[in-house]
C-alpha positions as CSV (number, residue, x, y, z in Angstrom):
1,X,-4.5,2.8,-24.1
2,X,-5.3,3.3,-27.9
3,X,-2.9,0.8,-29.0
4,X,-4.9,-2.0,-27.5
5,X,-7.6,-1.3,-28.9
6,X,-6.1,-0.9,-32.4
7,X,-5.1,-4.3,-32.4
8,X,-8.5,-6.0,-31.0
9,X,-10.3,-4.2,-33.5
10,X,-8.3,-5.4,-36.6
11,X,-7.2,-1.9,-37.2
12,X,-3.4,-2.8,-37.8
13,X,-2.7,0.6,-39.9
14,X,-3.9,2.5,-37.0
15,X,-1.7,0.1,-34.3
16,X,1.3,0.5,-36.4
17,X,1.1,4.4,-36.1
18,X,0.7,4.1,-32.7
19,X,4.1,2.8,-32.5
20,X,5.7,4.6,-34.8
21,X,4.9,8.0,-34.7
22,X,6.6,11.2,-33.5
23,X,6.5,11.2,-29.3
24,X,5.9,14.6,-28.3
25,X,8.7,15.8,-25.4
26,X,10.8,12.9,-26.8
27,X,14.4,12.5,-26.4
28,X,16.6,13.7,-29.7
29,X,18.3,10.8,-30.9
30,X,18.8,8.0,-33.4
31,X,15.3,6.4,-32.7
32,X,13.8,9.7,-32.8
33,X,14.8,10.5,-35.8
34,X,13.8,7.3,-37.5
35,X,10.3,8.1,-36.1
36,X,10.2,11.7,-37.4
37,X,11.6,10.2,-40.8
38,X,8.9,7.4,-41.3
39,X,5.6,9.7,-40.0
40,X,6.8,12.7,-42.8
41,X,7.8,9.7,-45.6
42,X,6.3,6.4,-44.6
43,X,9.5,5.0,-46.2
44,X,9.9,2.1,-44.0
45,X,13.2,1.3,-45.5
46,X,15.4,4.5,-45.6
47,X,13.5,4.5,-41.6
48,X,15.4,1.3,-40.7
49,X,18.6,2.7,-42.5
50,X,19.0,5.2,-40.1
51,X,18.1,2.9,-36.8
52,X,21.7,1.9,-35.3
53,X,22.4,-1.2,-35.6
54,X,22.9,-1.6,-31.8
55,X,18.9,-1.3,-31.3
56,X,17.6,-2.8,-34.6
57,X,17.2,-6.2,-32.5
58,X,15.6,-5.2,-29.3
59,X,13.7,-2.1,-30.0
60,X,10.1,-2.1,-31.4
61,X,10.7,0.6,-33.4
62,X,13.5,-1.4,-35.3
63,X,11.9,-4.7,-35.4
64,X,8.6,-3.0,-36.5
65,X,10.5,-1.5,-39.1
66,X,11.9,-4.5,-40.5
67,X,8.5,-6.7,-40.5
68,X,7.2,-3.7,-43.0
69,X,10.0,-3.6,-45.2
70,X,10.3,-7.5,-45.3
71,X,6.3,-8.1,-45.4
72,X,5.1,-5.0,-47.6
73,X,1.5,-4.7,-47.4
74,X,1.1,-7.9,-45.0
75,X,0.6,-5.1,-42.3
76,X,-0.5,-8.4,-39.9
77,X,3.1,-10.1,-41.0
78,X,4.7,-6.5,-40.0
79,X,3.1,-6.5,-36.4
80,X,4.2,-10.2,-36.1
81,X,7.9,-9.1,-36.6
82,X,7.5,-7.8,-33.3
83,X,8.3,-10.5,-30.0
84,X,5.0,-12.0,-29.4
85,X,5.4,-11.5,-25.6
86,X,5.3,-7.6,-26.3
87,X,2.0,-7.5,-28.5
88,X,0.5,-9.8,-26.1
89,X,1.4,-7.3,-23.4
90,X,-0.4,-4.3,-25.2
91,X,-3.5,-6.7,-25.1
92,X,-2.9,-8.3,-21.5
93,X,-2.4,-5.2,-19.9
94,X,-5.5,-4.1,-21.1
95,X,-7.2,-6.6,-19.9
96,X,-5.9,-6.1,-16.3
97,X,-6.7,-2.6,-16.4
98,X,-10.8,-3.5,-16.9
99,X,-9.7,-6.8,-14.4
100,X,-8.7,-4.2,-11.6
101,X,-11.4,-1.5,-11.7
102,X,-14.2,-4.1,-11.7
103,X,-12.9,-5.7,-8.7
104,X,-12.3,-2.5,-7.0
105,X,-15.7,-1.6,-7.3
106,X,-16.8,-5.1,-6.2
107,X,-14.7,-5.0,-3.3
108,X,-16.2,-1.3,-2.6
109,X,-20.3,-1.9,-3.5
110,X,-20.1,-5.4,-1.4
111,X,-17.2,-5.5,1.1
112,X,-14.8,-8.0,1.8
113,X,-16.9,-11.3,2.2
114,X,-17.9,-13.8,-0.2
115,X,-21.9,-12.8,-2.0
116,X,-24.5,-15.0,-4.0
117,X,-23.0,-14.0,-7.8
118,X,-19.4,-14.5,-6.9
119,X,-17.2,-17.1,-8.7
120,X,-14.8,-19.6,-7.1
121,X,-13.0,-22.1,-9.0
122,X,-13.3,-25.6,-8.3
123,X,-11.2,-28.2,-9.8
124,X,-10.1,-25.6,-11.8
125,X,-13.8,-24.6,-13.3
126,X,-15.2,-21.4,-12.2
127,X,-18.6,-21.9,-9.9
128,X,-21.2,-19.5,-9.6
129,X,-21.9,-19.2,-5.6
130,X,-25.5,-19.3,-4.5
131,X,-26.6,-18.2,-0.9
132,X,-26.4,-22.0,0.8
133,X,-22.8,-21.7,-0.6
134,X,-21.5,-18.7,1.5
135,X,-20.7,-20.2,4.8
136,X,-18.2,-22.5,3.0
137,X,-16.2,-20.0,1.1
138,X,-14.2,-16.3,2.6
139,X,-13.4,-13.3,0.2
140,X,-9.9,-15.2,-0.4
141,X,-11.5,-17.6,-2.6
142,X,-13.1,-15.4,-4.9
143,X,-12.3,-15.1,-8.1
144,X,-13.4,-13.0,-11.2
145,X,-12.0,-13.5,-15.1
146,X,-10.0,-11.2,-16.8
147,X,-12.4,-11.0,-19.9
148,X,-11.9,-13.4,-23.0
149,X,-14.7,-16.1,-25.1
150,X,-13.4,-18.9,-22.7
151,X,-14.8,-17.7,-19.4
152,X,-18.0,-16.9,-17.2
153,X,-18.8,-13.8,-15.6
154,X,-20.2,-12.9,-11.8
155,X,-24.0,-13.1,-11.7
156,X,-24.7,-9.5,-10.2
157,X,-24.1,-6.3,-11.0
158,X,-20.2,-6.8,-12.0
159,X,-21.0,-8.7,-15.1
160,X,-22.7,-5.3,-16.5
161,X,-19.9,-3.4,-15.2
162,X,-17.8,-5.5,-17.5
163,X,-20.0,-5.2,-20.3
164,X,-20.2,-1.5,-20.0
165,X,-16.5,-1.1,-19.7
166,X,-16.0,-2.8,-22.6
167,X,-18.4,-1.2,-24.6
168,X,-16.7,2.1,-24.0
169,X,-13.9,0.7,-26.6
170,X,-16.7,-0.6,-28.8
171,X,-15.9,-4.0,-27.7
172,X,-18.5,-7.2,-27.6
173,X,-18.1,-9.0,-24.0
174,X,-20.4,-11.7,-26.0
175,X,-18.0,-11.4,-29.4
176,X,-14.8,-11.4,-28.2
177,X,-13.2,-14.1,-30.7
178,X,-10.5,-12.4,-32.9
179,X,-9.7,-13.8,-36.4
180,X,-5.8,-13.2,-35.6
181,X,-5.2,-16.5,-32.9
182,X,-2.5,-14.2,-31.1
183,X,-5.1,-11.2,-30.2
184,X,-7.9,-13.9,-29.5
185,X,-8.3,-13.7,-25.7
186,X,-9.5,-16.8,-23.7
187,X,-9.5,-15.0,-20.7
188,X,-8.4,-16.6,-17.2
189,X,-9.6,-16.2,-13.6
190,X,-7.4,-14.4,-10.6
191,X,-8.1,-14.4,-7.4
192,X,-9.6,-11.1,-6.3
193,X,-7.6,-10.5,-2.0
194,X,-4.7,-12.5,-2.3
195,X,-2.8,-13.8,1.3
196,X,0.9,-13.7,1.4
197,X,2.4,-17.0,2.7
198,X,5.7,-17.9,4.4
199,X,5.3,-14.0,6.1
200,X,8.6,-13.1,8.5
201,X,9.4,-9.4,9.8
202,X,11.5,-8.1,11.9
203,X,13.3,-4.6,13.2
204,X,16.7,-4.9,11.7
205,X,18.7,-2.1,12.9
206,X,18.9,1.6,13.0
207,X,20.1,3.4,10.1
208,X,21.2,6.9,9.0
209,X,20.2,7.1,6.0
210,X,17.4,5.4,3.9
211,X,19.8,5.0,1.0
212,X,21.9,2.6,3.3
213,X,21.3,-0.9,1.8
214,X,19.3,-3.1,4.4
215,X,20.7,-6.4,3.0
216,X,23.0,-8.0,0.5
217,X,21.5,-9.1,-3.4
218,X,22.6,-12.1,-4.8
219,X,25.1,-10.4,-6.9
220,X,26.4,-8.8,-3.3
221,X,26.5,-12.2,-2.1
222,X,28.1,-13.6,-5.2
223,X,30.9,-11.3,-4.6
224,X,31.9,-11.5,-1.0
225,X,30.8,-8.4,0.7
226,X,29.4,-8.5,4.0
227,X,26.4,-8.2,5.4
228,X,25.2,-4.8,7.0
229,X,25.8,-4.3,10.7
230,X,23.5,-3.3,13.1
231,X,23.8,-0.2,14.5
232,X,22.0,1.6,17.5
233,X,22.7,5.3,17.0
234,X,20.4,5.1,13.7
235,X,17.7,7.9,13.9
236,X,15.6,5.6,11.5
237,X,14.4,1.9,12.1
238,X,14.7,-0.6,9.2
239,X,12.2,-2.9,8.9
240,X,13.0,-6.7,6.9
241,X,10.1,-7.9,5.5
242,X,9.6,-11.6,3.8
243,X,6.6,-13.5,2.1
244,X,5.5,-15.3,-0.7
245,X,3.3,-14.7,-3.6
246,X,1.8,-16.8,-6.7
247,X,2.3,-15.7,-9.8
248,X,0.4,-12.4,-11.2
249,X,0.8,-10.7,-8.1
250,X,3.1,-7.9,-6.5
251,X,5.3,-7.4,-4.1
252,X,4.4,-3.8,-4.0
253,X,0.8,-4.1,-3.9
254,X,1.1,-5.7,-0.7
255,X,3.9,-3.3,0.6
256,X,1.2,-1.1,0.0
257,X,-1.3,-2.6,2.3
258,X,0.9,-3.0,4.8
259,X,2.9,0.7,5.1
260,X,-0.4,2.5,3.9
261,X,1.3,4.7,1.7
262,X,2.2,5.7,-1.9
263,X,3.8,3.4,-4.3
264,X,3.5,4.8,-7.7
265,X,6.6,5.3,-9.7
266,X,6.4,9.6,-9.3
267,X,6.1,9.0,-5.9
268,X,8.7,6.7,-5.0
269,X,11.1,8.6,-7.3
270,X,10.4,11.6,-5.2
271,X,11.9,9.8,-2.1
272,X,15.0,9.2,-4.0
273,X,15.4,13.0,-4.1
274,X,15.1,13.4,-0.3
């Protein structure tokens, strides 16, 4: 959560500690040790000496390491040493985390039909709905932005709920332009109740055991084996389920929905220990 905000507000010092220093609980090792080494010496080189070579390429530790001791006191050209798909994640997954709580309190404060204020997009601009509008549109064609200087905003209540989210990391809704083009966020709009398409179920077989695989992978497939068999002395019924989503939307979001229940990672790990 901190990192984020590091890098949106030029602190790049403070973004490359974030990284790099010491993880409390974490696991002894090579890494580790490069970590403990850099936070007591801030010796970037005799840091990356000690990083195998094995994870100087795809860890962010190692690459991190690398862009300080090749770029000095460019602390920007460090950062940039890192894949530009993982800073942008730091910033992007910020930027769903204020996306999701403003549309869950929409979707709690207003319900599940389209109001005067919400935005649908239209030839791929964003329109501002007015009341005459709301007969033509249902909640599946609402959409609100992921914050950036490139977008509008609802016109009730959620577009101070944006600005006081934001605020609470000192950041400008009205000033969001960064001087860095890669942390400069344009924003985009998602659609806020998404419908799954091309939807098939149906009751496979019974099964023993919820660790029995329900149906081959590719890689199964790839390999000959054979499909499950049916069986009717299960005490468990397996249920196939198949639809389609767009992009920037989960499978297990709507799983979700559907089975009503859990789907956190401590929770579904849990299962795997029944």
């Amino acid at each position: 959560h901190f990192l984020h905000r590091a890098l949106l507000h030029s602190k790049w010092e403070e973004a490359i500690e974030l990284i790099l220093k010491p993880r409390e609980g974490g696991t002894e090792g090579a890494v580790s040790a490069c970590r403990d080494y850099w936070w007591k010496t801030r010796d970037a080189k005799g840091a990356l000496e000690m990083m195998p070579r094995r994870n100087m390429s795809k860890d962010i530790e190692g690459r991190l390491l690398e862009g300080l001791v090749k770029n000095g006191k460019d602390l920007v050209g460090a950062l940039s040493n890192i894949p530009r798909n993982t800073r942008l994640m730091y910033v992007h997954s910020y930027q769903s985390f204020i996306w999701n709580n403003i549309v869950s309190r929409r979707l709690q404060e207003y319900g599940f039909q389209p109001i005067a204020g919400d935005l649908v997009l239209e030839e791929r601009e964003a329109k501002v709905l007015t009341e005459e509008d709301l007969g033509n549109y249902t909640i599946h064609d609402v959409v609100f932005p992921l914050f950036g200087y490139d977008v509008i905003y609802p016109k009730h209540k959620a577009e101070e709920w944006y600005r006081e989210m934001l605020s609470v990391d000192q950041l400008d809704m009205d000033n969001i332009r960064h001087k860095v083009k890669d942390y400069s966020l344009s924003g985009a709009y998602r659609k806020i109740i998404v419908k799954p398409t091309n939807c098939k179920w149906q009751v496979c077989y019974k099964v023993q055991s919820c660790r029995i695989p329900l149906m081959l992978t590719d890689k199964d497939v790839l390999d000959g084996k054979e499909a499950p068999l049916a069986s009717s002395e299960g005490k468990m019924k397996a249920l196939k389920v198949e639809f389609t989503l767009p992009p920037s939307t989960y499978a297990t979001m709507a799983l979700r929905e559907i089975l009503k229940t859990d789907t956190s990672s401590g929770h579904q790990a849990l299962l795997n220990t029944q």
